[in-house]
C-alpha positions as CSV (number, residue, x, y, z in Angstrom):
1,X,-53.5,33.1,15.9
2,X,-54.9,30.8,13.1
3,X,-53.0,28.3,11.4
4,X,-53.4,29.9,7.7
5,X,-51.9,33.4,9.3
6,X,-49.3,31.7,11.3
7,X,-48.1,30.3,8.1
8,X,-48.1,33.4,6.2
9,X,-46.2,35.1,9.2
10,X,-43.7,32.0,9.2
11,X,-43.2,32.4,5.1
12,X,-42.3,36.4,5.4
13,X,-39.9,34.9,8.7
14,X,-38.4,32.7,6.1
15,X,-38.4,35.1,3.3
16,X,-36.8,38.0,5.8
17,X,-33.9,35.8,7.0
18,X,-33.2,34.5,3.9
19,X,-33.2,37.4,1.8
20,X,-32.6,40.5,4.4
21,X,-28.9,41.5,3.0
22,X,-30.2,42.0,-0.3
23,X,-28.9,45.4,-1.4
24,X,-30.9,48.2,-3.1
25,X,-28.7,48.1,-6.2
26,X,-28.7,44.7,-6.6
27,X,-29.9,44.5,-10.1
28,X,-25.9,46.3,-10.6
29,X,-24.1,44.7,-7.5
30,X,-26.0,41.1,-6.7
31,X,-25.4,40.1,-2.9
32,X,-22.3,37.7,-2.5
33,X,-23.3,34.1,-2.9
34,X,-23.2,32.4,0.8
35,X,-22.8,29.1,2.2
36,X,-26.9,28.9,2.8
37,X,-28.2,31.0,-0.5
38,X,-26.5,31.3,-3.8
39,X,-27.6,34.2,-6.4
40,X,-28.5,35.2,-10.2
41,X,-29.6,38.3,-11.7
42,X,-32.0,37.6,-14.7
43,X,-32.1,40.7,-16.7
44,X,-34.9,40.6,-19.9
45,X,-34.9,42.6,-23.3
46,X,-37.5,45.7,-23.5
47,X,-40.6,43.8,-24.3
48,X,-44.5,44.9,-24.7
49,X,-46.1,43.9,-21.2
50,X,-44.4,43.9,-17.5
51,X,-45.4,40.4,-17.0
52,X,-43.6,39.2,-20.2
53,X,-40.6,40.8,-19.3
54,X,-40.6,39.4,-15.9
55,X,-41.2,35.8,-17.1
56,X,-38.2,36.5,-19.3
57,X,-36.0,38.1,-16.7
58,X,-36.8,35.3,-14.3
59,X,-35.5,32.7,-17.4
60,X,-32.2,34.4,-18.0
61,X,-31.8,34.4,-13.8
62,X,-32.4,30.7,-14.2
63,X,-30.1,30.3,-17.2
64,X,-27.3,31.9,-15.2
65,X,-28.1,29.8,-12.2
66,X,-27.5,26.6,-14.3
67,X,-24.3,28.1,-15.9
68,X,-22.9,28.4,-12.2
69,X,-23.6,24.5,-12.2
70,X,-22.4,24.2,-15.3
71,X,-18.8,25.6,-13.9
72,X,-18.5,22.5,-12.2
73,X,-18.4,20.2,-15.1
74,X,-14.8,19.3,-16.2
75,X,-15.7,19.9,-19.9
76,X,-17.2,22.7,-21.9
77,X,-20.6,23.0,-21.1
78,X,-23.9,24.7,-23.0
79,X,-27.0,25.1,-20.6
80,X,-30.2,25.7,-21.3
81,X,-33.6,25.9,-19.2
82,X,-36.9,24.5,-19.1
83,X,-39.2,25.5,-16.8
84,X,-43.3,24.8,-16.9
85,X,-44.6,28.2,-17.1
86,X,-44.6,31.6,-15.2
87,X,-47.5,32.7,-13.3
88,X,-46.5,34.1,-9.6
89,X,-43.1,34.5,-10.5
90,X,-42.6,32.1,-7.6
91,X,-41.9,28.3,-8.2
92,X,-40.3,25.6,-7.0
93,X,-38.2,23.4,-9.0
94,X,-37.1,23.7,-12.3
95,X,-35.0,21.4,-15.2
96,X,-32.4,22.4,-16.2
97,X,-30.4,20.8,-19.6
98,X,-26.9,21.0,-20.2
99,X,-24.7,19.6,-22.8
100,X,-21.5,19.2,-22.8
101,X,-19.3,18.3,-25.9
102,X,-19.6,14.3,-24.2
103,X,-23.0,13.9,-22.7
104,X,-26.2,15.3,-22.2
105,X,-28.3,15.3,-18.6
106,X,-30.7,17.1,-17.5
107,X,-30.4,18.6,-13.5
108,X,-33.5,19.4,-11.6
109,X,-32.8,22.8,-9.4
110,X,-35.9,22.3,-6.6
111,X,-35.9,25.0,-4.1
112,X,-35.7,28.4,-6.3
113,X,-37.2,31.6,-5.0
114,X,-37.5,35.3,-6.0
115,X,-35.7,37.3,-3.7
116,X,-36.4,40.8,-5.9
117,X,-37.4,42.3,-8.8
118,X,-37.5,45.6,-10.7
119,X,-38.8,47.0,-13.9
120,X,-37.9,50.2,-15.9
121,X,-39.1,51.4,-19.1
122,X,-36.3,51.9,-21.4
123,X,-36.2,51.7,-25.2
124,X,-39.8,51.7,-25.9
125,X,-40.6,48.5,-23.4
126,X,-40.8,47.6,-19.7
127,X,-37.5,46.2,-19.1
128,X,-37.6,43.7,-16.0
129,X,-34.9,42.4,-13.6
130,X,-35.4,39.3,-11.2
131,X,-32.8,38.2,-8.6
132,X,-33.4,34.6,-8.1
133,X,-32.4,32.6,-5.0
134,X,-31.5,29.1,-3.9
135,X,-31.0,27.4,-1.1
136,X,-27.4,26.2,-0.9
137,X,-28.2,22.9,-0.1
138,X,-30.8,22.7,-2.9
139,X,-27.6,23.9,-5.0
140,X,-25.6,21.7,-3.9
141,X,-27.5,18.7,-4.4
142,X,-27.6,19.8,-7.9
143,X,-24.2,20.3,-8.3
144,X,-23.0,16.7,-6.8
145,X,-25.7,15.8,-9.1
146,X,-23.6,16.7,-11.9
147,X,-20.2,16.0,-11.3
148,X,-21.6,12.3,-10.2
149,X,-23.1,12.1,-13.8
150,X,-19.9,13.3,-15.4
151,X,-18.1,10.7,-13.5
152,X,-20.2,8.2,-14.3
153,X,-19.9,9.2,-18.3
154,X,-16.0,9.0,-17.8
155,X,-16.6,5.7,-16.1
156,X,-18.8,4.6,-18.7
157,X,-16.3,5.3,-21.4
158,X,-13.2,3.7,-19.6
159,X,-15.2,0.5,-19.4
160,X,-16.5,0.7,-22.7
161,X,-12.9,-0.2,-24.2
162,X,-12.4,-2.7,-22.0
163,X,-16.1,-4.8,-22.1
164,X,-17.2,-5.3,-25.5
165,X,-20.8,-6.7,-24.0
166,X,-21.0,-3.4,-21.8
167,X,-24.8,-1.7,-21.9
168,X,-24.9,-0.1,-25.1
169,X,-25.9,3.6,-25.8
170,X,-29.3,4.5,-26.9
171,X,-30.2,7.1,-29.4
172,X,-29.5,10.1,-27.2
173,X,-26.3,8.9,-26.0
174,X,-27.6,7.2,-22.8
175,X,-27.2,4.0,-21.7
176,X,-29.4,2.2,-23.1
177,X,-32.7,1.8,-20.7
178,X,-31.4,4.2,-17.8
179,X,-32.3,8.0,-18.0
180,X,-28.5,8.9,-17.1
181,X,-25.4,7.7,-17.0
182,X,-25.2,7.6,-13.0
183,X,-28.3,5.4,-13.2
184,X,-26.3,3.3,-15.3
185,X,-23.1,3.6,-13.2
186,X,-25.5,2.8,-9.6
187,X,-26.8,-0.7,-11.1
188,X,-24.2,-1.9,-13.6
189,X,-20.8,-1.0,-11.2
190,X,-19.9,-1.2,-7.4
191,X,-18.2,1.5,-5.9
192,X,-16.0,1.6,-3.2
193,X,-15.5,4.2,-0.7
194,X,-13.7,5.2,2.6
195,X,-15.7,7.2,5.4
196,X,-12.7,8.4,7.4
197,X,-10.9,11.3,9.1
198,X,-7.9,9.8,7.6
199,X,-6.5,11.0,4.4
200,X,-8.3,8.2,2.4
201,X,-5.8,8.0,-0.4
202,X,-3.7,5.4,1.2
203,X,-6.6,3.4,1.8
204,X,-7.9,3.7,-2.0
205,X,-4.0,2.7,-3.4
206,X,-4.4,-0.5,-0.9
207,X,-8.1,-1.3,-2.5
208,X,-6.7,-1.1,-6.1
209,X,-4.2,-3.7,-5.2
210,X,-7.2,-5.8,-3.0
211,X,-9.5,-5.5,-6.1
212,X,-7.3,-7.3,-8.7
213,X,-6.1,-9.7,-6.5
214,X,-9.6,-10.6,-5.5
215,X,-10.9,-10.6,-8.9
216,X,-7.4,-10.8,-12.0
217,X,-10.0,-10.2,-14.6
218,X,-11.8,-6.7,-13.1
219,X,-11.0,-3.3,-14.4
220,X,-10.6,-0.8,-11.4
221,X,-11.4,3.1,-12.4
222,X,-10.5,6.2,-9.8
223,X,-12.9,9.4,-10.0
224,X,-14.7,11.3,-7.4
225,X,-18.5,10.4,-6.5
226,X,-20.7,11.6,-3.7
227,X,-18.1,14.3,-3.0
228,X,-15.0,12.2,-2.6
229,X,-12.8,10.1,-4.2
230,X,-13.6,6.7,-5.2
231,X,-12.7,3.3,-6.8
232,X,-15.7,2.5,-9.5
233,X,-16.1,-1.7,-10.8
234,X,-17.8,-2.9,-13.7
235,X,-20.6,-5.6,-13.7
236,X,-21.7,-5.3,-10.0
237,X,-23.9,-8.8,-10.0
238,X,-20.5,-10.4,-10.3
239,X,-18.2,-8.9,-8.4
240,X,-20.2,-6.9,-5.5
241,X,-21.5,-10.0,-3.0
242,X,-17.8,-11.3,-3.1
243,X,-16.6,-7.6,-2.7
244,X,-18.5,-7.1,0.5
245,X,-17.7,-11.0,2.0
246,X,-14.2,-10.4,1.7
247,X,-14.1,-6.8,3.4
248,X,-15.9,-7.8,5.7
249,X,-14.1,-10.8,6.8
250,X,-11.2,-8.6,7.4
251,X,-12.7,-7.6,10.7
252,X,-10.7,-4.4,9.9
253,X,-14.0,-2.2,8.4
254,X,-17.4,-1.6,9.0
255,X,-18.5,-2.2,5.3
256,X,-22.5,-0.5,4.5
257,X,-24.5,-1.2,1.9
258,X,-26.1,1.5,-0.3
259,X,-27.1,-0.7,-3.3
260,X,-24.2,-1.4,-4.8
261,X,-22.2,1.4,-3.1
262,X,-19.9,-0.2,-0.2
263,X,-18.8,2.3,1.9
264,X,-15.7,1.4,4.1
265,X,-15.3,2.9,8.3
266,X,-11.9,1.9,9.8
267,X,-13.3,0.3,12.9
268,X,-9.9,1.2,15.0
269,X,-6.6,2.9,14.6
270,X,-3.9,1.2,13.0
271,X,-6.8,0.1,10.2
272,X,-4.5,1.1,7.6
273,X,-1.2,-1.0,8.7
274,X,-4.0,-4.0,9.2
275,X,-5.1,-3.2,5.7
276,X,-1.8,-3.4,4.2
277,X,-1.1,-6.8,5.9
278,X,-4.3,-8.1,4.9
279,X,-4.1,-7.0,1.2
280,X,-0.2,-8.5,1.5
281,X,-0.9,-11.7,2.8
282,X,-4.4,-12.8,0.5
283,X,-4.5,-15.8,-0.5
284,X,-2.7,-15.8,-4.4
285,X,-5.7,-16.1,-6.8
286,X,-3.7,-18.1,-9.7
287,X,-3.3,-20.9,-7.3
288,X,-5.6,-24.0,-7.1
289,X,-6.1,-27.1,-5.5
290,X,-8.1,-30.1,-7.0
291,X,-8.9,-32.7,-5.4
292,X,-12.0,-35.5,-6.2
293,X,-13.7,-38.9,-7.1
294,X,-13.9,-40.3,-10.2
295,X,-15.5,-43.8,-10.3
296,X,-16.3,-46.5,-13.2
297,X,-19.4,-48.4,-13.2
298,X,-19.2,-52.1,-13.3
299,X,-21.5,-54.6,-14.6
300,X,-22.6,-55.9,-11.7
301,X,-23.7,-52.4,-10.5
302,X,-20.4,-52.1,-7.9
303,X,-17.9,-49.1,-9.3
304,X,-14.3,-49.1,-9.1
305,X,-12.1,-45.8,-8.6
306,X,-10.2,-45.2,-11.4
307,X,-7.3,-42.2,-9.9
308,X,-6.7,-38.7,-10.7
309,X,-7.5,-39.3,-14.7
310,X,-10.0,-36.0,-15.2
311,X,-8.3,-34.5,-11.9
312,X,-5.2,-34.5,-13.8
313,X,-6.9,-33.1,-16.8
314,X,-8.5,-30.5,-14.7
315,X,-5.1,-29.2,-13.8
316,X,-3.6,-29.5,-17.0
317,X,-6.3,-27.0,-18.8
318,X,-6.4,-24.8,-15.7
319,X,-2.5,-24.0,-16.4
320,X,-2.9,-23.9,-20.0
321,X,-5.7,-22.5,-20.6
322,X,-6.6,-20.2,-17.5
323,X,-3.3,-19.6,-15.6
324,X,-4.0,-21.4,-12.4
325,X,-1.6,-23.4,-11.0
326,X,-2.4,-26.4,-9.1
327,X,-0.6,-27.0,-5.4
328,X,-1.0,-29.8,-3.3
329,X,-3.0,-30.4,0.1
330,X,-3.4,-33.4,2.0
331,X,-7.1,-33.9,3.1
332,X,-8.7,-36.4,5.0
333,X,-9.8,-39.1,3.9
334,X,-13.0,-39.6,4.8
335,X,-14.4,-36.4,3.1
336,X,-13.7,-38.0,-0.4
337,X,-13.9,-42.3,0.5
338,X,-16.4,-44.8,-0.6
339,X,-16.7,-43.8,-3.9
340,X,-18.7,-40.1,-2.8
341,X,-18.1,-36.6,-1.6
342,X,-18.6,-35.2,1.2
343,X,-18.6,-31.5,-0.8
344,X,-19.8,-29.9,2.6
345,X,-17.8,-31.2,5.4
346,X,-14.7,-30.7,2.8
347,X,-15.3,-26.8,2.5
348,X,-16.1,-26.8,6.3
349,X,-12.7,-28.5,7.0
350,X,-11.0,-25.8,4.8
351,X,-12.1,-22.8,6.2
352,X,-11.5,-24.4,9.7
353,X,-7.8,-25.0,8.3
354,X,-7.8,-21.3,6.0
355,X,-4.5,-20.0,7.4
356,X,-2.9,-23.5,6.2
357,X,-4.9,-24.2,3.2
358,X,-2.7,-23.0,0.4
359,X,-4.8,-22.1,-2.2
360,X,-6.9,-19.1,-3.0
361,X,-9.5,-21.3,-4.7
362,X,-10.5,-25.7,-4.0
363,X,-12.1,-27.3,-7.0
364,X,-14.1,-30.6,-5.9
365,X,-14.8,-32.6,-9.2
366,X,-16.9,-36.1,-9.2
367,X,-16.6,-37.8,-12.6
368,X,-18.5,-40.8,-13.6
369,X,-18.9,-43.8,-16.3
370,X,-22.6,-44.8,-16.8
371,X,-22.6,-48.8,-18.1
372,X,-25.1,-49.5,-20.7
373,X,-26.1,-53.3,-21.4
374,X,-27.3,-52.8,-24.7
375,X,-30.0,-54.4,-26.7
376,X,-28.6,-57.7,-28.3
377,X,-32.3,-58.3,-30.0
378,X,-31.2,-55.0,-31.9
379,X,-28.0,-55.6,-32.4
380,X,-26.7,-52.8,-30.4
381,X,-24.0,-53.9,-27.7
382,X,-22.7,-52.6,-24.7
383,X,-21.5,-48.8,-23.8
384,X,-20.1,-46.6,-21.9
385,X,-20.2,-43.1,-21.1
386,X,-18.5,-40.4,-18.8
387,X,-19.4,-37.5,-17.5
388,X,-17.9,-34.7,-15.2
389,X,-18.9,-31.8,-12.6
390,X,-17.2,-30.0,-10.2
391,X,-17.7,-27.0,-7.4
392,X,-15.5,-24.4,-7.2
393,X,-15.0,-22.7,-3.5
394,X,-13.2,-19.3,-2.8
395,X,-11.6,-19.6,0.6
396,X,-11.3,-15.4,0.5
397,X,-15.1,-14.5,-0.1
398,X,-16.6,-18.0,0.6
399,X,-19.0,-17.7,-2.5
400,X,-19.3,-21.3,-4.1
401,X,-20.0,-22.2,-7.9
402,X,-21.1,-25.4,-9.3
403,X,-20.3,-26.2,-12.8
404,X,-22.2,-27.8,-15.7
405,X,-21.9,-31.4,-16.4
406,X,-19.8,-32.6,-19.6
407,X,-21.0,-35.7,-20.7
408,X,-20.1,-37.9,-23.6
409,X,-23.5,-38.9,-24.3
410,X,-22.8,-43.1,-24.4
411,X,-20.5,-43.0,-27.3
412,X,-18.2,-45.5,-26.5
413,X,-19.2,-49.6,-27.6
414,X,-17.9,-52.1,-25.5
415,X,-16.4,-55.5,-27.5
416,X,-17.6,-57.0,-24.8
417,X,-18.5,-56.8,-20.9
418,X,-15.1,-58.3,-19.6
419,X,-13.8,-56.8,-16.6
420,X,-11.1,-55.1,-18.3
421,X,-13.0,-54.1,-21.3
422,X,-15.3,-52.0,-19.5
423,X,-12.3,-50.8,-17.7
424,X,-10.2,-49.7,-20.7
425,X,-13.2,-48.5,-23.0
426,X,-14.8,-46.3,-19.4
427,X,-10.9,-44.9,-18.7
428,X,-11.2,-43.9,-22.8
429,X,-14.6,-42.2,-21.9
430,X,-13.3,-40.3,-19.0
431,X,-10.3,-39.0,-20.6
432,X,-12.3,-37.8,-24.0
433,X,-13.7,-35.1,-21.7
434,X,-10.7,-33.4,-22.5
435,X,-10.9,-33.7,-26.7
436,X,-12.4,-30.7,-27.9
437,X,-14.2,-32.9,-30.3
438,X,-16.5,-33.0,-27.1
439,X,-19.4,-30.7,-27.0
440,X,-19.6,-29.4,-23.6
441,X,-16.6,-30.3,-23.2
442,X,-14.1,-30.4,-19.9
443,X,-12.9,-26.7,-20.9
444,X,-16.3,-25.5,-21.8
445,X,-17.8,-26.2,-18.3
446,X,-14.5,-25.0,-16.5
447,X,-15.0,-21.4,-18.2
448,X,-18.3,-21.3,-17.5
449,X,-17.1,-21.1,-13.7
450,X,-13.8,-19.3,-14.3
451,X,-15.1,-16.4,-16.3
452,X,-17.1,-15.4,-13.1
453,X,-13.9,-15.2,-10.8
């Protein structure tokens, strides 16, 4: 047998099995919808030719197709259809529109056949009736299709009055620069989900409470995607690497990737109880330890450590103005000696030491004077300067950010380059880091970081 007839016999095969309970009255009594093929009847008005009225029939089959989608959208719905044209009766895929009194999307139905059709003359025109067919996977897809963009709208709106900087719509109510609102919803959020015989929803309440006290400042929303329920969070570049990192490290999940979809296995039993525990016993996100150098340059090149005065400042606009609180920790000290940091063997020792280390997050900070000689020919005298910087580690996802310098630019004019002049005027230096006079200032480089926790 040749391949172009063993194709046609496999496509009447297909067409047979798929179609073979359709019933002789079907135009009155359309077959029952099945797990593998769902139906419509397209009836069109008594029109001039027989092919108009099929190409209309085969519309309104369509259009009743879609409104069986439609049924699955939580608010009221109005579907329409587009299709590129009628020739064979027999295509493949076709858009669909459908507004709902919130959003607008457009749902591709691929896979649509004609199982049947009829015509009858009746009121001075060929009346036609098409029953259209889809596979039920193909309808499927096209329903998870639209209860994932409805999700995504609600998810969309929730954030909205909680980020003022959130993507903004676009004239046709989209987010602005994606064609949908799930396009929007796959880049701009992470989503967290549990593949598990379990009941998941004990699992989901524990990753609310995981969520905020991984991240205070995140907004957590619950709605169903992919077919099952889920926890949805804003801004994905900040919040997803850290996300995956610290399920991960729980050694309790298998945690896949699917862009910024992170879909959770229980590796054993028990996962849940572990889960709980884990959740119960993370490290408390408002508390901080600081720890760091701070040095004064001398004339004579050699520098002198000057305390805890910008450490102490640290902590003081960390309560005050972020709610951390700072605890203490006794550290080696070799990692911070000699006037440098060791800022790598110092995180090293903490996460060798994480079940001791009391703090959720370590800030290292290395401020500085810079001695200027002056120019006596101009008549400009000696100054002094300060600046600050400081890394930020997260013992729970390990991620690491490095602040901005503050700097007070060289403002300060020595008298003169005693000892304890430069001493006095470089301590005055280091502690206007904190005045808000000072542009970046202390407080402007520590938000910098802390807005990204």
């Amino acid at each position: 047998m040749n391949k172009k007839l063993m194709g046609s016999v496999f496509f009447i095969f297909s067409a047979f099995s798929l179609f073979a309970q359709v019933p002789a009255n079907w135009e009155a009594s359309p077959p029952a919808d099945t797990a593998a093929v769902k139906y419509a009847v397209g009836i069109s008005l008594p029109l001039a030719s027989e092919q108009d009225a099929y190409k209309s029939a085969w519309n309104n089959a369509l259009q009743n197709m879609a409104s069986s989608i439609g049924t699955h959208v939580r608010g009221e719905s109005e579907i329409t259809v587009r299709s590129s044209g009628y020739d064979s009766g027999i295509e493949d895929a076709f858009t669909v529109s459908v507004e709902t009194s919130s959003f607008s999307v457009q749902v591709r139905l691929s896979g649509v056949r004609e199982a049947a059709r009829k015509t009858r003359q009746e009121g001075g025109g060929c009346v036609a009736y098409v029953l259209a067919a889809i596979n039920g996977e193909d309808y499927a897809k096209a329903v998870r299709y639209m209860e994932n963009e409805e999700a995504s709208f609600l998810a969309y709106r929730f954030f909205a009055q909680k980020v003022p900087a959130i993507t903004p719509l676009d004239g046709s109510g989209r987010p602005q620069a994606y064609p949908d609102f799930y396009s929007w919803l796959r880049n701009d959020c992470v989503t967290l989900s549990l593949n598990t015989a379990e009941n998941p929803a004990p699992y989901l309440a524990q990753l609310d409470i995981f969520a905020k006290k991984l991240y205070r400042n995140c907004s957590v929303f619950a709605e169903n995607l992919e077919g099952g329920p889920a926890r949805i969070i804003y801004d994905a570049p900040r919040y997803h690497d850290g996300l995956y990192k610290a399920l991960s490290g729980m050694g309790i999940f298998s945690v896949s990737r699917e862009n910024s979809r992170l879909v959770l296995a229980p590796q054993k039993s028990g996962g849940l109880a572990a889960f709980r525990a884990a959740v119960t016993n993370m490290k408390d996100s408002s508390k901080i330890f600081v720890t760091g150098v701070e040095v004064i340059q001398m004339e004579k090149g050699n520098v002198v450590n000057t305390g805890n005065l910008v450490i102490n400042q640290f902590k003081t606009l960390a309560a005050k103005r972020f709610g951390m609180n700072a605890v203490n920790y006794s550290l080696p000290a070799r990692f911070t000696g000699g006037g440098e940091i060791d800022e790598d063997g110092l995180i090293a020792y903490i996460r060798a030491n994480i079940a001791a280390f009391p703090a959720r997050y370590a800030a290292v900070c290395y401020a500085q004077t810079i001695l200027e000689p002056g120019m006596p020919e101009y008549s400009i005298g000696p100054r002094a300067g300060a600046s600050c910087r400081f890394t930020l580690y997260d013992v729970v996802t390990g991620e690491v950010f490095h602040s901005d310098t503050s700097a007070t630019n060289a403002i300060f004019t020595l008298a003169d380059t005693r000892e304890q002049t430069i001493l006095n005027e470089s301590r005055a230096a280091l502690h206007y880091l904190y005045d808000v006079k000072n542009q970046p200032g202390l407080a402007e480089i520590m938000a910098a970081v802390f807005e990204k926790l």
